[in-house]
N, C-alpha and C positions, 0 to 999 in steps of 0.2 A: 593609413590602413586601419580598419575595421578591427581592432586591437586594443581593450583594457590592460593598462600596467600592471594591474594590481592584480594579484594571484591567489586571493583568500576572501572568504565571508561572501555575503549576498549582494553587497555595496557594488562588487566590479563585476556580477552577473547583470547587474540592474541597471547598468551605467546606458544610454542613449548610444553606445556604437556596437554592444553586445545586443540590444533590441533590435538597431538596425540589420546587424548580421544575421540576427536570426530568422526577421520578416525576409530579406533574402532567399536564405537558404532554403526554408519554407518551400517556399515558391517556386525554388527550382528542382527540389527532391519531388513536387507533384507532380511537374510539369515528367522529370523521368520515368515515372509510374504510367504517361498516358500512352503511348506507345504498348507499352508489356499489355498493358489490361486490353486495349484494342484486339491485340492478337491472340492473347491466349483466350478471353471469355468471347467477346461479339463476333470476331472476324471468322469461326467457327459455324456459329450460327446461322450468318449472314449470305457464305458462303455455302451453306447446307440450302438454303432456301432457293439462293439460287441455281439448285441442279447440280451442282459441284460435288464429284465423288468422294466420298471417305478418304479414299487411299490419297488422293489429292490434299486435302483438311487437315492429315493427318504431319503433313510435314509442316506447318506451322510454328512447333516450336523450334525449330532452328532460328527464328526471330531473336533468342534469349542467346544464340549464341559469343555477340557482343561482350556479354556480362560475366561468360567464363572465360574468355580470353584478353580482356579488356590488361588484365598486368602486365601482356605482350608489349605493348602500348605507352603501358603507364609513366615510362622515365621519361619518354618524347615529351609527355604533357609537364612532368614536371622540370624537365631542362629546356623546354622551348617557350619563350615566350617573347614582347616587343614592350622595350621601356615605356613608352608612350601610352598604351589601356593598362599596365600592369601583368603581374607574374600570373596571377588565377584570372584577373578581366581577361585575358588577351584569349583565351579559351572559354571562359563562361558564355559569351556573347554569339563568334561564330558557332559552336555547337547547339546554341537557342536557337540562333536564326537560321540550321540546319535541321533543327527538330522540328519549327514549324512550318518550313517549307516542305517537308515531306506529309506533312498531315494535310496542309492545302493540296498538295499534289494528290495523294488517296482521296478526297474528297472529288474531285474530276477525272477519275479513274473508275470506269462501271465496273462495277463486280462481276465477273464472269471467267470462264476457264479460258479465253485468246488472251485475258489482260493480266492473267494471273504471275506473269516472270516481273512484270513494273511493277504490280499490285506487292507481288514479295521483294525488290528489289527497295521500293518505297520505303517498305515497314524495317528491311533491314536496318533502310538507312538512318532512319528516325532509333529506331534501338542502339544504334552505334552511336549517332549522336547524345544518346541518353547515359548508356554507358561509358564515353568518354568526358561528360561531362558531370557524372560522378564522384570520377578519380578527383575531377578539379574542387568537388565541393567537398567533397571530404578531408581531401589537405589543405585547402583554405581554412574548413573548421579548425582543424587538429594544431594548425598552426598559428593562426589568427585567434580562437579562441581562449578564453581563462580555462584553465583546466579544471576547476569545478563545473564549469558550463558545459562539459561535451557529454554527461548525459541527456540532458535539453537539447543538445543537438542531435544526437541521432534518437531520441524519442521525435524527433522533429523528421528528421532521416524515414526511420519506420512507418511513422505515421502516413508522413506527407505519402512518398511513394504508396503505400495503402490506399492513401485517398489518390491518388493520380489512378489506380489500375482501376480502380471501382466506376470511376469518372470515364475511363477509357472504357471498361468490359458492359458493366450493367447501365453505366448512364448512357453508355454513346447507343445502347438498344432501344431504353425508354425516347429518346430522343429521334430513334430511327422510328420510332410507332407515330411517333406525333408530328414530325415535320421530315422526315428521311434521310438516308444514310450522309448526302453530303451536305445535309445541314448540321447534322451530328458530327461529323469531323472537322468541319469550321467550328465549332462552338470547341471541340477538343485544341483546335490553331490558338484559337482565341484567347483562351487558359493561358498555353503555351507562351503568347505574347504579350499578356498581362505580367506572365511572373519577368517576364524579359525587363521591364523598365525598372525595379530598384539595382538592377545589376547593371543598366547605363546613365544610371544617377548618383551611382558608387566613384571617387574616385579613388582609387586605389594608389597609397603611396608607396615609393619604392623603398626597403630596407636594405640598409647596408649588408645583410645578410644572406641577401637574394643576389647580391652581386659578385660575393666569395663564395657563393656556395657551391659545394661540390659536385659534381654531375652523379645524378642519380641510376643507379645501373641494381639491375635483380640480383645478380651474383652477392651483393650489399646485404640484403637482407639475411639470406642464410646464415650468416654470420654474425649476427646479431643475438646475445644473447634472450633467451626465450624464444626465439622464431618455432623450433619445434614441436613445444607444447599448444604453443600459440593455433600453431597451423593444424594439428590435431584437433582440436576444439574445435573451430574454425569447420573444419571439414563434417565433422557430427552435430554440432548443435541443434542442427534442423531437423532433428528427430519429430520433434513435436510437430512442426510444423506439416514437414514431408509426409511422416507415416501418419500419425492423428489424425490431421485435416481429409489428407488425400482420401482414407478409405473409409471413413466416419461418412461424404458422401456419398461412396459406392454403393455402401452397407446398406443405405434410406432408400438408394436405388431400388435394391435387391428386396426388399421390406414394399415394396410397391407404391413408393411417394412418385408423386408428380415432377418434373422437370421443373414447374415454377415452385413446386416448394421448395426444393432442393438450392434452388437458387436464392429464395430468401433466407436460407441456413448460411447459405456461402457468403450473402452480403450480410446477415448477423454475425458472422466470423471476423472478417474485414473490419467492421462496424467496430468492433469491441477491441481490437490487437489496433485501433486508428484512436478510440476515444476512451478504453478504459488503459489495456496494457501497457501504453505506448507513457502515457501520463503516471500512471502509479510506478513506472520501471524509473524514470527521471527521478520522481522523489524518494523510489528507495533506493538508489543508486546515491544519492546526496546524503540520505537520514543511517543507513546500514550499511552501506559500499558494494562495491561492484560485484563481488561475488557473490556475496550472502545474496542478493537479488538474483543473479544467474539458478543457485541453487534455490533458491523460493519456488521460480517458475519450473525448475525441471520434478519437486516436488509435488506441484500445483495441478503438471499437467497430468502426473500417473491416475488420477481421480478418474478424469474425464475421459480416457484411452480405455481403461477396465470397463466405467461406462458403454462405450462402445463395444467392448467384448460381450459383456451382458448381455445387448441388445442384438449382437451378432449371433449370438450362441443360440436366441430362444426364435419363439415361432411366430410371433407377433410382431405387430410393426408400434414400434416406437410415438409416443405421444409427445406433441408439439414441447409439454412441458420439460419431458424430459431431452428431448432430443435440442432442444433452446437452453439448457440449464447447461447441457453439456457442453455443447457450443460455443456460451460465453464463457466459461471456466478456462477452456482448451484454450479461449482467444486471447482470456486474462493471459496464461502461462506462456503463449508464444511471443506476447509482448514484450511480456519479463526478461526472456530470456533472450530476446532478438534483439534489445534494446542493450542489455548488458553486453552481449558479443560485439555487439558495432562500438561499442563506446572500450570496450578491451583493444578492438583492437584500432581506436582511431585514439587511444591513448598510447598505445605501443609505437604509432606512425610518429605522434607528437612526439616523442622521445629522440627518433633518428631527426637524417640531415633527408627524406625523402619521403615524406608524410604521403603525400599523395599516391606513388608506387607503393610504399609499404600496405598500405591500406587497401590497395587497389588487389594484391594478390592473396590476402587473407578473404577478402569479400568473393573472389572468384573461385575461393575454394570453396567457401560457403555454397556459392549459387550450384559446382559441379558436384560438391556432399551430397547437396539436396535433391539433384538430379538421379542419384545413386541410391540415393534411401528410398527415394520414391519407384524409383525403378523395380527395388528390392521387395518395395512392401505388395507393388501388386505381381512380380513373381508369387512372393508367398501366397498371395491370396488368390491365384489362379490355380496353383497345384495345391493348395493344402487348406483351401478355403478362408473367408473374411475372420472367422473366433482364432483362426490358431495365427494371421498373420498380426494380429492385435494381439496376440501372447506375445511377437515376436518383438511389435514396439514395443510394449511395455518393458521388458528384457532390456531393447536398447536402450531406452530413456532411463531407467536403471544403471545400466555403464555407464551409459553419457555425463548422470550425476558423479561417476565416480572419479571419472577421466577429469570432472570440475575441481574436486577434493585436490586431485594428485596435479593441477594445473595450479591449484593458491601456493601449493607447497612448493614449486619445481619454479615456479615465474620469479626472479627477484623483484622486489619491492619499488627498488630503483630504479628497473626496469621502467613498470607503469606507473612511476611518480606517484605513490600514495595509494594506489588503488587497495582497498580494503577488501 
């Protein structure tokens, strides 16, 4: 197995089976990203063109419903598997080659309102395939990797998936202008079945640990010291993300920008939480430790949010300068702090006997938080206008710094082995 002995210094990060794991992994956290971007950014668009009602368009995201209930799930993946591919192979492989047969299938599937139950039954299926194959990449890292390495691994997490939705949303558009929709979702297969071959060129060995180990069941977790705190966190963090991002475009809306500027705001967002946040959160995850980094970015993000209040508040529409400066900051800060939450809590998983589950129901809290804050931000911003629901995040991102404080102090140490 994909496994350094040694548990300190840069020597057993740098080792040839820790590079191996991480070209892997890489490859398979994009591949879960193409699906989501598919559906939430182009399949909107694509489906608007073609005649397709709002009210129709608008059920779309039930596609992410995978990703909040995926912990339903998660023991199955981590107690089932066949001695012959291995404990994490034995699931990497079928949910690949059921992610990329739903995207062949969508690609010979015409867009329109008679095709539209296959059209969504496809996407479901490709999202569930994404999201259960998650839970497996996550407890393979958490377990398989040196524990110095799992900020590298989910800056690898963050990013990759980043780049899979951006690949899935705005490329599979660019690619629908130039050669069309289902030359655009084969070239999304395609991905898909590229990252599939270091994970059938892996051979996975079996650990005597994998054979005593104890059947993973949810009940397990709640009783695990820190789960509480943990899950709090977990539930908030995506403050920045949810409320920030979400209404920073509305705002550009409202201010009279263009749909394609708006869209190059959203892939400079993307852009920067994939190639600045994602990378600077790894090394100060390494160089200051896990929290002081969480706290960086929720300090990092208030900057950029007030920004938008600004811009919210007055009668002018925002210049490219500012509204790009803002943009990258916000993108810096969600990185930060998306990268420290994932590696909190896939160091919390490495600690139990159910890495994969563990991590699987902290991440789903995440996804359902976010669904909550975002919900939340544009209530506010529908009854109480875009300046006062950006008072509101600022407010939250505020507590969320606090609830981080009172989460270093409440977590024990031994808990998340080291975590600083």
């Amino acid at each position: 197995m994909m496994r350094s002995g040694a548990t300190n210094g840069p020597p057993a990060m740098a080792n040839k089976a820790s590079r191996s794991a991480f070209l892997m992994i890489a490859g398979l956290y994009v591949s879960q990203g193409l699906p989501i971007g598919f559906a939430f950014e182009a399949l909107p668009i694509l489906l608007r063109q073609a005649g397709i009602g709002l009210d129709t368009i608008a059920l779309t995201p039930i596609v992410a419903l995978p990703w909040i209930l995926k912990f339903l799930w998660s023991p199955l993946v981590d107690n089932t598997w066949t001695k012959r591919l291995g404990r994490r192979r034995s699931w990497m492989i079928p949910t690949q080659a059921v992610l990329v047969i739903s995207l062949v299938g969508l690609a010979f599937v015409p867009l329109g309102i008679s095709n539209m139950p296959i059209t969504a039954a496809l996407l479901l299926l490709g999202s569930c395939a994404g999201a259960t194959q998650n839970i497996v990449t996550d407890g393979f890292a958490a377990e398989a990797l040196p524990h110095e390495a799992l900020g590298v691994a989910n800056a690898l997490q963050i990013g990759g998936i980043v780049a899979g939705a951006m690949l899935g949303g705005g490329g599979s558009l660019i690619l629908h202008d130039l050669w069309g929709v289902q030359a655009a979702l084969l070239v999304l297969a395609a991905v898909a079945l590229l990252s599939l071959l270091p994970v059938l060129s892996w051979r996975e060995s079996i650990r005597p640990a994998d054979r005593t180990r104890r059947k993973a069941r949810l009940p397990t977790i709640i009783r695990r010291r820190g789960f509480g705190p943990i899950l709090l966190l977990s539930l908030c963090y995506g403050v920045a993300n949810a409320g920030g991002f979400g209404l920073s475009k509305l705002v550009l809306l409202e201010k009279g920008w263009m749909v394609s500027q708006i869209g190059a705001i959203a892939v400079l967002s993307s852009a920067t939480v994939m190639l600045i946040g994602s990378p600077l959160a790894a090394f100060a995850i390494r160089r200051f430790g896990l929290w002081h980094t969480m706290l960086a970015g929720l300090f990092v993000a208030l900057a950029p949010v007030i920004a938008w209040w600004w811009v919210a508040s007055g009668p002018a529409s925002p210049s490219w300068v500012l509204a790009g400066a803002a943009t990258v900051l916000l993108g810096t800060a969600v990185g930060l702090i998306s990268v420290a939450a994932s590696t909190l809590a896939m160091r919390f998983g490495a600690q139990g006997n159910q890495a994969g589950t563990d991590v699987a129901v902290l991440q789903s809290a995440n996804v359902l938080g976010e669904m909550m804050i975002a919900s939340s931000a544009m209530w506010l911003a529908s009854s109480m206008g875009y300046a006062n629901a950006l008072i509101g995040a600022t407010a939250a991102t505020a507590v969320v710094f606090a609830i981080v404080l009172w989460c270093r102090e409440s977590v024990p140490s031994v808990v998340l082995e080291g975590a600083k």
